[in-house]
PDB file as gemmi writes it, atoms N, CA and C in Angstrom:
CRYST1    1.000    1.000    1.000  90.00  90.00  90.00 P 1                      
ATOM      1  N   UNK A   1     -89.541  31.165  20.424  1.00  0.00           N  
ATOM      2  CA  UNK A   1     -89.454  31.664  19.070  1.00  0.00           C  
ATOM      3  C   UNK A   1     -90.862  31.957  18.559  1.00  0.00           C  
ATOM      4  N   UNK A   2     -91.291  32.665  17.554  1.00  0.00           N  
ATOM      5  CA  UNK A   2     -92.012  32.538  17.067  1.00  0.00           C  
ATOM      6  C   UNK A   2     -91.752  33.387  15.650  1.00  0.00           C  
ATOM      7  N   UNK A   3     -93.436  33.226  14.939  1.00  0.00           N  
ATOM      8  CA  UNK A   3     -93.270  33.446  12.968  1.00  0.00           C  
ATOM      9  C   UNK A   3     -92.654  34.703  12.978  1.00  0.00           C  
ATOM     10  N   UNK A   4     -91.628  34.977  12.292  1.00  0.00           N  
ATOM     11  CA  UNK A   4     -91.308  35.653  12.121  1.00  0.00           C  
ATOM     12  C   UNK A   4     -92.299  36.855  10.868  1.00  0.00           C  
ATOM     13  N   UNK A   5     -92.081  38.267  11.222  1.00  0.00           N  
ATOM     14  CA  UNK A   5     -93.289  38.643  10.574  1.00  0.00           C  
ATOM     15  C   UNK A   5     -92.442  39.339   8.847  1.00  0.00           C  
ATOM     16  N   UNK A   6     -93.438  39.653   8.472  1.00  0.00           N  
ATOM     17  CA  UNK A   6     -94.698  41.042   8.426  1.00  0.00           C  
ATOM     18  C   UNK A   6     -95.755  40.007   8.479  1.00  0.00           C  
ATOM     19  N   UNK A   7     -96.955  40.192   9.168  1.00  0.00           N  
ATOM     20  CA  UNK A   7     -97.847  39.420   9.254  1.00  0.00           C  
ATOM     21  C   UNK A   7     -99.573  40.310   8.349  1.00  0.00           C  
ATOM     22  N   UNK A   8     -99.995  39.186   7.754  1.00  0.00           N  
ATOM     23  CA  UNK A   8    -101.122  40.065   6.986  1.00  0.00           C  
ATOM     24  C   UNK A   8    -102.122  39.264   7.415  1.00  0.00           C  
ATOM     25  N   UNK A   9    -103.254  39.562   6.967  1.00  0.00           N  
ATOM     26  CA  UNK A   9    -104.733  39.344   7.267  1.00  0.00           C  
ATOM     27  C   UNK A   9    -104.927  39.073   6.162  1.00  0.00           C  
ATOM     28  N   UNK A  10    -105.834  37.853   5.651  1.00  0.00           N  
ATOM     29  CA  UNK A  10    -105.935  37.099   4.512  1.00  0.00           C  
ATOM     30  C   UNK A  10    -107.714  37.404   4.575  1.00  0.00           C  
ATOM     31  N   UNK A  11    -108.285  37.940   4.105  1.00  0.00           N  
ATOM     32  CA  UNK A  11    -109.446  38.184   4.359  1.00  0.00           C  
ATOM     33  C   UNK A  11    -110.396  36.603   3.862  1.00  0.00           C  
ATOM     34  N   UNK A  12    -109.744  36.020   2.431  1.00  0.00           N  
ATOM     35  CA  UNK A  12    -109.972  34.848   1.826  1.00  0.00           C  
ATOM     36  C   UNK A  12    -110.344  33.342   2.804  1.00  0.00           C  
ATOM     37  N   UNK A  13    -109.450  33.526   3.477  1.00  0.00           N  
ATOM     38  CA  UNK A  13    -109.517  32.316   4.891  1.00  0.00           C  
ATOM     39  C   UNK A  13    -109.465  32.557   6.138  1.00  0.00           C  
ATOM     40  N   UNK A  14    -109.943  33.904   6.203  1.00  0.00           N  
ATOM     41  CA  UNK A  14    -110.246  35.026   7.660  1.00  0.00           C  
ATOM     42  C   UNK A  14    -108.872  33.766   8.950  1.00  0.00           C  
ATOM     43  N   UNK A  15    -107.868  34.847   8.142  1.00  0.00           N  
ATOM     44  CA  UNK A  15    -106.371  34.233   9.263  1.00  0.00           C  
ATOM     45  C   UNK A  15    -105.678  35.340   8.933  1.00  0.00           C  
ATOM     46  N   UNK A  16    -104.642  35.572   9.605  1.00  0.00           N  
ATOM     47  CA  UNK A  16    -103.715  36.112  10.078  1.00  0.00           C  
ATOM     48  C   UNK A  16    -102.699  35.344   9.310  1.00  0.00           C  
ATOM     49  N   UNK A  17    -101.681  35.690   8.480  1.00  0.00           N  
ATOM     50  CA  UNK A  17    -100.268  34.503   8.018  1.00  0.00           C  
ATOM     51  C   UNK A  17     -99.214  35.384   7.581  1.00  0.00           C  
ATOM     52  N   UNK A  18     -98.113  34.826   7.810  1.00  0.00           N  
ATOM     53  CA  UNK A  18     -96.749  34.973   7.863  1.00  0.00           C  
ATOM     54  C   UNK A  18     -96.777  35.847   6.186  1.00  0.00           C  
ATOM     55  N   UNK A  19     -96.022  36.501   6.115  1.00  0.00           N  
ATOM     56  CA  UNK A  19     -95.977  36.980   4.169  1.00  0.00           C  
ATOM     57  C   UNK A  19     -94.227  36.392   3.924  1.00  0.00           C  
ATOM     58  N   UNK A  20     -93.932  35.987   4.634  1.00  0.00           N  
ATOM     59  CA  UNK A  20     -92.182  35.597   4.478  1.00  0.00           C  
ATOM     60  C   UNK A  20     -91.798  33.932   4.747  1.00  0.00           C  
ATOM     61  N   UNK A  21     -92.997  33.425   5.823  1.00  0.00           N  
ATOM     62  CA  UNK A  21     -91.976  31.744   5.833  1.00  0.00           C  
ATOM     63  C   UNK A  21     -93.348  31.113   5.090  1.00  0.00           C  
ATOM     64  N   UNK A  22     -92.744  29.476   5.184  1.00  0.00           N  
ATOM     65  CA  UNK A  22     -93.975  28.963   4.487  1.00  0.00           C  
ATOM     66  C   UNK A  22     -93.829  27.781   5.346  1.00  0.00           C  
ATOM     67  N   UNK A  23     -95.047  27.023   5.034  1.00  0.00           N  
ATOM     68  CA  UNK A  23     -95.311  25.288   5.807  1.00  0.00           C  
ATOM     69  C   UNK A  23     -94.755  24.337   4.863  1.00  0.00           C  
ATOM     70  N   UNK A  24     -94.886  25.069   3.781  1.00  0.00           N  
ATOM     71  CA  UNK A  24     -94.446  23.781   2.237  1.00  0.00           C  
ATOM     72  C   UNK A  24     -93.627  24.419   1.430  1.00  0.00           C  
ATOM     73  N   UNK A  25     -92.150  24.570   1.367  1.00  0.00           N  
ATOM     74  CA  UNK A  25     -91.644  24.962   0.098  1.00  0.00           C  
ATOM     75  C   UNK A  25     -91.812  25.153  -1.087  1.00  0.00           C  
ATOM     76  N   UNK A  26     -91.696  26.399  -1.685  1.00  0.00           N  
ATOM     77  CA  UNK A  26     -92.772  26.563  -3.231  1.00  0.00           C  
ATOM     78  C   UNK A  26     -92.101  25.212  -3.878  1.00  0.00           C  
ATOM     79  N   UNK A  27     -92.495  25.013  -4.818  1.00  0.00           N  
ATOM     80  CA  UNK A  27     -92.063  23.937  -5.763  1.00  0.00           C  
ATOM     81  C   UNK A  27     -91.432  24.622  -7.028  1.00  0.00           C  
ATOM     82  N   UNK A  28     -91.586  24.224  -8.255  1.00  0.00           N  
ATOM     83  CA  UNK A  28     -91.045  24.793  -9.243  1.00  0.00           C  
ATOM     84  C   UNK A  28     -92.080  26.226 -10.062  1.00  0.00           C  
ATOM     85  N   UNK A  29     -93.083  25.364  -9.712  1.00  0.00           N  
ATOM     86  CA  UNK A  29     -94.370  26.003 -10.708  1.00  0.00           C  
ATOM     87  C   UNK A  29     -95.258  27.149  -9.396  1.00  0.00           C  
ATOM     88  N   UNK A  30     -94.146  27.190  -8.378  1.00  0.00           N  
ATOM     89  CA  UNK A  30     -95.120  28.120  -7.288  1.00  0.00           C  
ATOM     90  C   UNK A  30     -93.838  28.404  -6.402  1.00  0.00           C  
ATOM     91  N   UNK A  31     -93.506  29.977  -6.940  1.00  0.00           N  
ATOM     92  CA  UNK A  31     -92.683  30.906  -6.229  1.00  0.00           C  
ATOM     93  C   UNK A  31     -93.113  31.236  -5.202  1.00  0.00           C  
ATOM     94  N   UNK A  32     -94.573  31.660  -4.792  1.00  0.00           N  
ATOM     95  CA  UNK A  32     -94.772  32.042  -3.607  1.00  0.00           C  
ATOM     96  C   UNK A  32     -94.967  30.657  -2.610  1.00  0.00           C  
ATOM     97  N   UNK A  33     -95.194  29.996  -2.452  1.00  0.00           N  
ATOM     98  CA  UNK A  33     -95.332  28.968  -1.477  1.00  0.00           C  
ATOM     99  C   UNK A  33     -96.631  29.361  -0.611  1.00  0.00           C  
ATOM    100  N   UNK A  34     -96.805  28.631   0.394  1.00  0.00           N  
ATOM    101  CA  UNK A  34     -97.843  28.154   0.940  1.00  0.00           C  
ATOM    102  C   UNK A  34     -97.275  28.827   2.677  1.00  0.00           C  
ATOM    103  N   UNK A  35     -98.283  30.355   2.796  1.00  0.00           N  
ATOM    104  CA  UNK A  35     -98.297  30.989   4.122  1.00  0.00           C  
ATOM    105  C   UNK A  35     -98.396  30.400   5.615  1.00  0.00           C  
ATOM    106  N   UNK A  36     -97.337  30.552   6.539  1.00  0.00           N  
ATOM    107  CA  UNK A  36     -98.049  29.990   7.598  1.00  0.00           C  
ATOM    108  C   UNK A  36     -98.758  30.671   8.041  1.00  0.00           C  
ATOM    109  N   UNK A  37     -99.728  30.033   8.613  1.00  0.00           N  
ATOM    110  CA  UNK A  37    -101.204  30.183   9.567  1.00  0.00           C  
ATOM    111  C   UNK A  37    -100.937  30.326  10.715  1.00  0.00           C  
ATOM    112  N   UNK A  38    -101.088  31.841  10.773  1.00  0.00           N  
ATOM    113  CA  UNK A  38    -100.918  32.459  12.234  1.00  0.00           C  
ATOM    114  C   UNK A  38    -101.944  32.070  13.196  1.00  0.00           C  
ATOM    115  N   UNK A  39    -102.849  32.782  12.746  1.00  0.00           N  
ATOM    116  CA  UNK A  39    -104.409  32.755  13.970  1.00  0.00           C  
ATOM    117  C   UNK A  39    -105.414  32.517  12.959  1.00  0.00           C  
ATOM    118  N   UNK A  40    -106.101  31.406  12.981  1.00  0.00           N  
ATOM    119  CA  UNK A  40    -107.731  31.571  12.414  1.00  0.00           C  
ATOM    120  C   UNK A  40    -108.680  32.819  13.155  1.00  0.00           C  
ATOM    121  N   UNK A  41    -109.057  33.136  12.272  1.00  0.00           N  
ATOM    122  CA  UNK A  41    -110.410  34.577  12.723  1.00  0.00           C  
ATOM    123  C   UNK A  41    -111.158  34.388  12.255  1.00  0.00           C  
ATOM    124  N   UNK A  42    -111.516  32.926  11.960  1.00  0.00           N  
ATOM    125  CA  UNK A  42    -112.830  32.851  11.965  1.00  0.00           C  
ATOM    126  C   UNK A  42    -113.342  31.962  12.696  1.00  0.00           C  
ATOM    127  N   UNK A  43    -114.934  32.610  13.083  1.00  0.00           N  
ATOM    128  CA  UNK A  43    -115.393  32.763  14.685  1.00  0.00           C  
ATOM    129  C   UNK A  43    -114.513  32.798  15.606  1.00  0.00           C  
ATOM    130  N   UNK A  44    -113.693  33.509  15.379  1.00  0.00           N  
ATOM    131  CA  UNK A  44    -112.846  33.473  16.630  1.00  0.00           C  
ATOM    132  C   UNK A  44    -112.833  35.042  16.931  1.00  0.00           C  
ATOM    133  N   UNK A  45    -113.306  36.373  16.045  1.00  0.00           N  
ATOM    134  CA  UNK A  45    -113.284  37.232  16.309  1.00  0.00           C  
ATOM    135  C   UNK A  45    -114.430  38.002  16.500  1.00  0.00           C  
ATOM    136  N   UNK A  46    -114.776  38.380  17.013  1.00  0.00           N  
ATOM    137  CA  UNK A  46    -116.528  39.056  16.697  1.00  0.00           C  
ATOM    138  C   UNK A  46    -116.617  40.528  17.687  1.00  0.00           C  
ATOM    139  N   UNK A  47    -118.245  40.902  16.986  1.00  0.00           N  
ATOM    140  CA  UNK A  47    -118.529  42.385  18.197  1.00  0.00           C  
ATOM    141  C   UNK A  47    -117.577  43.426  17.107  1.00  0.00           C  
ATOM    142  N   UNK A  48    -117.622  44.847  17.785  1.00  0.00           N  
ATOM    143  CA  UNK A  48    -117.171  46.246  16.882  1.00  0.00           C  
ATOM    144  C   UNK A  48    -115.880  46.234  17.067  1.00  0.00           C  
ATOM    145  N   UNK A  49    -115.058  45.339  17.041  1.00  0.00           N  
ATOM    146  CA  UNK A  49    -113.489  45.529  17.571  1.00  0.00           C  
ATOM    147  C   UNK A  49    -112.089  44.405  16.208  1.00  0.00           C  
ATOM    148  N   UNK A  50    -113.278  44.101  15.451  1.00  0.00           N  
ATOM    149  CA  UNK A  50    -112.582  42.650  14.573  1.00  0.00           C  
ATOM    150  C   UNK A  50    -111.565  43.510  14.231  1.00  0.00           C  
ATOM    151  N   UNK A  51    -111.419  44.429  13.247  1.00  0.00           N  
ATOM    152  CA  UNK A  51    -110.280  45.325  12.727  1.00  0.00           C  
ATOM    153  C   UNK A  51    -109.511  45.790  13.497  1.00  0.00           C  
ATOM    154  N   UNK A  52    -109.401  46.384  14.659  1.00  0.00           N  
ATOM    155  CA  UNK A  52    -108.899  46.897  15.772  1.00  0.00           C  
ATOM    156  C   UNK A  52    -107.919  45.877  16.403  1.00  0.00           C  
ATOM    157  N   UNK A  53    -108.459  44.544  16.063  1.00  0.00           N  
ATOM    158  CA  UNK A  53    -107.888  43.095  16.632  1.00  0.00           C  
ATOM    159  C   UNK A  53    -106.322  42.851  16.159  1.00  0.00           C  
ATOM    160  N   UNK A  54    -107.179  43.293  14.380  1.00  0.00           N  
ATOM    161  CA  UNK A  54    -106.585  42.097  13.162  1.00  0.00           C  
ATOM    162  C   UNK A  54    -105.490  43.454  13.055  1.00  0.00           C  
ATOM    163  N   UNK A  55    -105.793  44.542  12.836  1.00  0.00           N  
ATOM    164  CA  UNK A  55    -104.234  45.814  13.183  1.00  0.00           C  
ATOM    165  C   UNK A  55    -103.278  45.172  14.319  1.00  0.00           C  
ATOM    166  N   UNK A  56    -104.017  45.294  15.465  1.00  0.00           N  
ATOM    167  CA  UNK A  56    -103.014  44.848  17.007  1.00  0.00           C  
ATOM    168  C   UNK A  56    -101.930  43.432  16.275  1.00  0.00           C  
ATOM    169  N   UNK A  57    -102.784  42.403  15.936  1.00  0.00           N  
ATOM    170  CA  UNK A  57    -102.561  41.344  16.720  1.00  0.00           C  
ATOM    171  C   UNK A  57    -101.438  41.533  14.789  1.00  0.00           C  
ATOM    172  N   UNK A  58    -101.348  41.971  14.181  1.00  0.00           N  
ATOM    173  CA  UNK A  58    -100.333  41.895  12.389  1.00  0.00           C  
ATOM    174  C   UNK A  58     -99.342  42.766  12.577  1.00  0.00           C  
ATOM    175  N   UNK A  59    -100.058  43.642  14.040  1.00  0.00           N  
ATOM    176  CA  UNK A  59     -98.534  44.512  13.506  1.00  0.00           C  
ATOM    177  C   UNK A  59     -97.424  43.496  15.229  1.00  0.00           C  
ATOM    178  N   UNK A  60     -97.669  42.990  16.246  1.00  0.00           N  
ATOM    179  CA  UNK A  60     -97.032  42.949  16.996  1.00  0.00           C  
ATOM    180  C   UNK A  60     -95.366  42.348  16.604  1.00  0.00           C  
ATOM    181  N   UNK A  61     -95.252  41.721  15.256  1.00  0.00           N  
ATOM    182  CA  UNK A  61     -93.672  41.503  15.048  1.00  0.00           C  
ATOM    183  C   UNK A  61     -92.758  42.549  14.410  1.00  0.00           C  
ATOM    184  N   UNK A  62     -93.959  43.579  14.378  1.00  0.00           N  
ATOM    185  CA  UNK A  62     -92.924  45.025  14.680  1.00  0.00           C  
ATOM    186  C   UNK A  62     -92.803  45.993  15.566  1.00  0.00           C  
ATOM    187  N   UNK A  63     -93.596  45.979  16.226  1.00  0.00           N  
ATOM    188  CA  UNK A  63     -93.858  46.272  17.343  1.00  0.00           C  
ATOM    189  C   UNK A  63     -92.342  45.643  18.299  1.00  0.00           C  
ATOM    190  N   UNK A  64     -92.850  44.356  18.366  1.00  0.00           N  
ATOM    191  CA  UNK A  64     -91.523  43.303  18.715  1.00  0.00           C  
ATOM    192  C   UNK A  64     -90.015  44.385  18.444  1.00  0.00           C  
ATOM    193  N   UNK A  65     -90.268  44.374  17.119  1.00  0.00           N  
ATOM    194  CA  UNK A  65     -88.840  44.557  16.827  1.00  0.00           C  
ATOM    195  C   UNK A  65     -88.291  46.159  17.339  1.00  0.00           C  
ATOM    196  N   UNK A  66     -89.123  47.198  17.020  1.00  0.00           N  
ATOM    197  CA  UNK A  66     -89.132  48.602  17.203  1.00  0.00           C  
ATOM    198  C   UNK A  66     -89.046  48.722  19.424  1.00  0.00           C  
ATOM    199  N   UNK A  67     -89.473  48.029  19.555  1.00  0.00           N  
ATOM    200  CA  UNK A  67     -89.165  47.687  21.302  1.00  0.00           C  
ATOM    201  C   UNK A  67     -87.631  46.829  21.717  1.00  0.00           C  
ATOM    202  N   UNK A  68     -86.874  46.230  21.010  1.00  0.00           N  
ATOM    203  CA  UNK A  68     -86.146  45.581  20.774  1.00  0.00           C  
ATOM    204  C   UNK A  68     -84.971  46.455  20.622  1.00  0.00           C  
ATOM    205  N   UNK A  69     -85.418  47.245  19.479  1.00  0.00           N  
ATOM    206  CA  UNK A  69     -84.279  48.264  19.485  1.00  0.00           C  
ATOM    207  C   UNK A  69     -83.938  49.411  20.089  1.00  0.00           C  
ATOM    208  N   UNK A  70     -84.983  49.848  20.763  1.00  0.00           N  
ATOM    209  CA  UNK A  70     -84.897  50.802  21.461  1.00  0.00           C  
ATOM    210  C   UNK A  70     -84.018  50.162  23.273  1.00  0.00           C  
ATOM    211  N   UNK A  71     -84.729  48.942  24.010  1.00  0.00           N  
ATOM    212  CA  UNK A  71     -84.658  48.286  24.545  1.00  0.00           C  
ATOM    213  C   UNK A  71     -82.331  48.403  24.493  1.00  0.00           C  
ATOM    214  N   UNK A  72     -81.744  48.017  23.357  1.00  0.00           N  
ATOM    215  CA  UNK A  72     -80.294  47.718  22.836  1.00  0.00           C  
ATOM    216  C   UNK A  72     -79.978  48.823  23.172  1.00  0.00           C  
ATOM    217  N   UNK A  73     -80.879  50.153  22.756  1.00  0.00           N  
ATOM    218  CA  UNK A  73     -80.248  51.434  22.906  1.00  0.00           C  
ATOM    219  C   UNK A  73     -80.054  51.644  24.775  1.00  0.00           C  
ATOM    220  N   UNK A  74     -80.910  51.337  25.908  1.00  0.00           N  
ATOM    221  CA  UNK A  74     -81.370  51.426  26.704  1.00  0.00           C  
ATOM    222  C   UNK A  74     -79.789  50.722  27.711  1.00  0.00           C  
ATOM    223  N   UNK A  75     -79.352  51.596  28.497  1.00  0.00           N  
ATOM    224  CA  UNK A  75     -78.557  51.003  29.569  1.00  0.00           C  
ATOM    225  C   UNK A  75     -78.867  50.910  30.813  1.00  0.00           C  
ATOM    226  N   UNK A  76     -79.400  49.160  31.244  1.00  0.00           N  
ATOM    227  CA  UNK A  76     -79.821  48.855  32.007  1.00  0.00           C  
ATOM    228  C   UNK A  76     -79.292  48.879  33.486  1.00  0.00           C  
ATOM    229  N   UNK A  77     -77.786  49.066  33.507  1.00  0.00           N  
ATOM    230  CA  UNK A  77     -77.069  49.598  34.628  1.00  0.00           C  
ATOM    231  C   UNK A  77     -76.776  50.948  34.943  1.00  0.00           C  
ATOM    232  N   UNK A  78     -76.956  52.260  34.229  1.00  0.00           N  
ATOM    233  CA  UNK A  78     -76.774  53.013  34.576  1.00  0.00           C  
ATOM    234  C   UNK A  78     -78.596  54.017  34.425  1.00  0.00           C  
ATOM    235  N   UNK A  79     -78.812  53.312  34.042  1.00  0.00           N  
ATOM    236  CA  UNK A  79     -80.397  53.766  33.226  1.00  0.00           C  
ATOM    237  C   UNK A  79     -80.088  54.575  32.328  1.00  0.00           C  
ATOM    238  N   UNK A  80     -79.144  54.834  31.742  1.00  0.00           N  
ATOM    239  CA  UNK A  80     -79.324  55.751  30.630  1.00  0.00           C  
ATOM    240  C   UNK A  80     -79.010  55.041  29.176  1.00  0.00           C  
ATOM    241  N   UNK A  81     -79.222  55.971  28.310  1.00  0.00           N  
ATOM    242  CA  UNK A  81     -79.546  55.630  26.911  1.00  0.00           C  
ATOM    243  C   UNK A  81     -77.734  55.886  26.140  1.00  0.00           C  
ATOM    244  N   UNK A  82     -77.308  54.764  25.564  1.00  0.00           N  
ATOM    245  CA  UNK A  82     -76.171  54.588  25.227  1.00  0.00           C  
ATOM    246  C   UNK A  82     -76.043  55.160  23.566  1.00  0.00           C  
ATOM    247  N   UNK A  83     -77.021  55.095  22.873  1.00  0.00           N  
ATOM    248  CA  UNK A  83     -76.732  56.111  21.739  1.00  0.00           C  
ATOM    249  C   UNK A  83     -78.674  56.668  21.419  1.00  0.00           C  
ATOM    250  N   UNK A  84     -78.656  57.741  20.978  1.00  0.00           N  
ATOM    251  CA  UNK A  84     -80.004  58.526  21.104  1.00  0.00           C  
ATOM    252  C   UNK A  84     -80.866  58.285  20.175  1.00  0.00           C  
ATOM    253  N   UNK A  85     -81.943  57.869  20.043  1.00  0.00           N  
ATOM    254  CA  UNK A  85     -83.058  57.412  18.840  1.00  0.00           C  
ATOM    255  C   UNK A  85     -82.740  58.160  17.666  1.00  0.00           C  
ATOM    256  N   UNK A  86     -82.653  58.121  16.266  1.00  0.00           N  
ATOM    257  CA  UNK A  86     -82.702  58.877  15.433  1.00  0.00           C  
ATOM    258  C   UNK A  86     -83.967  59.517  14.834  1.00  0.00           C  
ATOM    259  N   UNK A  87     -84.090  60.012  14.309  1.00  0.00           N  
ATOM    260  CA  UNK A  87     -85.400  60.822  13.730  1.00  0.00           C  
ATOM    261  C   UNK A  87     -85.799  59.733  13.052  1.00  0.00           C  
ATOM    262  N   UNK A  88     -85.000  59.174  12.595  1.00  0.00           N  
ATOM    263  CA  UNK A  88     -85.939  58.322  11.226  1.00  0.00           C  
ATOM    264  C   UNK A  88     -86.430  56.966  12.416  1.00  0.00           C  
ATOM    265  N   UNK A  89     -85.668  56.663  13.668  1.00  0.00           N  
ATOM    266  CA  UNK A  89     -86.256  55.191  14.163  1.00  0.00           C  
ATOM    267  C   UNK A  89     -87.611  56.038  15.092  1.00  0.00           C  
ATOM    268  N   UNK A  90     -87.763  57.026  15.218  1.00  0.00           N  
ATOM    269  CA  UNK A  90     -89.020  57.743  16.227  1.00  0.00           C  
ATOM    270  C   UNK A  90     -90.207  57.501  15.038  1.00  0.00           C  
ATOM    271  N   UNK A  91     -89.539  58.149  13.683  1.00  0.00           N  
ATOM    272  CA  UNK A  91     -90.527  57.947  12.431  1.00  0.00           C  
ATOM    273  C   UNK A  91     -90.817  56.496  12.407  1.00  0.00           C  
ATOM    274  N   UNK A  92     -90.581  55.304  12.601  1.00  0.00           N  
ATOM    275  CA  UNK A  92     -90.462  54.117  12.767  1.00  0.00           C  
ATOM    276  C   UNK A  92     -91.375  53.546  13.780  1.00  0.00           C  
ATOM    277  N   UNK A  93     -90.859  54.082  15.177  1.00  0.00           N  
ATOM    278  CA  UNK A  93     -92.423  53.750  16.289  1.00  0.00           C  
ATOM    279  C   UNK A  93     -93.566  54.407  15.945  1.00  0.00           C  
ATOM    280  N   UNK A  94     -93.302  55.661  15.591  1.00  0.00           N  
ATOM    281  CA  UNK A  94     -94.725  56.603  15.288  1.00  0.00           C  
ATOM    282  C   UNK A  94     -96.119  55.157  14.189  1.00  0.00           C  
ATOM    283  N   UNK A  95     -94.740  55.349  13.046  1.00  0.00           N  
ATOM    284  CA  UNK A  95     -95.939  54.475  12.008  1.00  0.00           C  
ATOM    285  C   UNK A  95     -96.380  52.970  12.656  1.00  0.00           C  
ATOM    286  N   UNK A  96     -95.529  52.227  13.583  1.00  0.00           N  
ATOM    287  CA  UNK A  96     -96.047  50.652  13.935  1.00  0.00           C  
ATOM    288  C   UNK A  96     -96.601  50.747  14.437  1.00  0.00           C  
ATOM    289  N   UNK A  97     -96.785  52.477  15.499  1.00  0.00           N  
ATOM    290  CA  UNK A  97     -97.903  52.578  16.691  1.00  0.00           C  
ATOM    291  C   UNK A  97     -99.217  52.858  15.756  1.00  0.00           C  
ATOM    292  N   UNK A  98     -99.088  53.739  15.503  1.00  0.00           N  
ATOM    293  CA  UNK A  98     -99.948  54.196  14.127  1.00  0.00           C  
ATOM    294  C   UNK A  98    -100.878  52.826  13.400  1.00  0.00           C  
ATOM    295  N   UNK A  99    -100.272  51.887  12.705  1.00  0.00           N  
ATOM    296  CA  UNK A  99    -100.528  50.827  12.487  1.00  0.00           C  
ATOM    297  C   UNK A  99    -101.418  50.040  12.965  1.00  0.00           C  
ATOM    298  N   UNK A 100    -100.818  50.129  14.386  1.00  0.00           N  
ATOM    299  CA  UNK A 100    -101.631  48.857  15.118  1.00  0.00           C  
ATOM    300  C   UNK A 100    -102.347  49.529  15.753  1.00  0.00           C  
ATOM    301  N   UNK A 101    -103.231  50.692  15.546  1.00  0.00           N  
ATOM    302  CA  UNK A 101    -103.901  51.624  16.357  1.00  0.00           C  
ATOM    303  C   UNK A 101    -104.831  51.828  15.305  1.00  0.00           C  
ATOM    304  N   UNK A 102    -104.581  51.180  14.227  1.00  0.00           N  
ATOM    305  CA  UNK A 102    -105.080  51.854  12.816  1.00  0.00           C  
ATOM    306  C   UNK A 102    -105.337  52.532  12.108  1.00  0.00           C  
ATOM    307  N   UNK A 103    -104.518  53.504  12.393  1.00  0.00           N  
ATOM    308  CA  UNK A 103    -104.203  55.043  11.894  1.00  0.00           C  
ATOM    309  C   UNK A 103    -103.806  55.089  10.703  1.00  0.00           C  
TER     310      UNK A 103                                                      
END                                                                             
């Protein structure tokens, strides 16, 4: 298993964290709750590539998912494709590739 995403880059505590689960349930006085902590990036990332990283490594739980579905579409016994990508799910890989390419 793992965090389930959209995953963001917290520039504040140079990490990577979940925008959807939390470690601590908000309480009354705090709707948003408390992000899990994906990856620390700090010192952990360095050299001309940090952004290039922090795109790759935020977008892969859609990535995940956009491979996933295509993957369902995909018939592994006959090799062929059991219903055909739609325009809007191609518009869908385009932008996560896009994304994590940092386009």
């Amino acid at each position: 298993m793992y965090t389930k995403g959209k995953w963001i880059y917290n520039k504040n505590n140079c990490s990577i964290e979940s925008s959807i689960e939390y470690l601590i349930e908000p309480d009354a006085d705090d709707d948003i709750g408390i992000p899990v902590l994906i990856i620390s990036t700090f010192a952990a990332m360095g050299g001309n590539d940090i952004q290039a990283d922090i795109n790759l490594i935020c977008q892969a739980p859609a990535m995940l998912d956009v491979l996933q579905d295509i993957l369902f579409k995909y018939d592994i016994t006959t090799g062929g494709i059991n219903t055909a990508l739609t325009l809007e799910e191609i518009d869908n890989i385009k932008s996560v590739v896009n994304a994590a390419l940092g386009n």
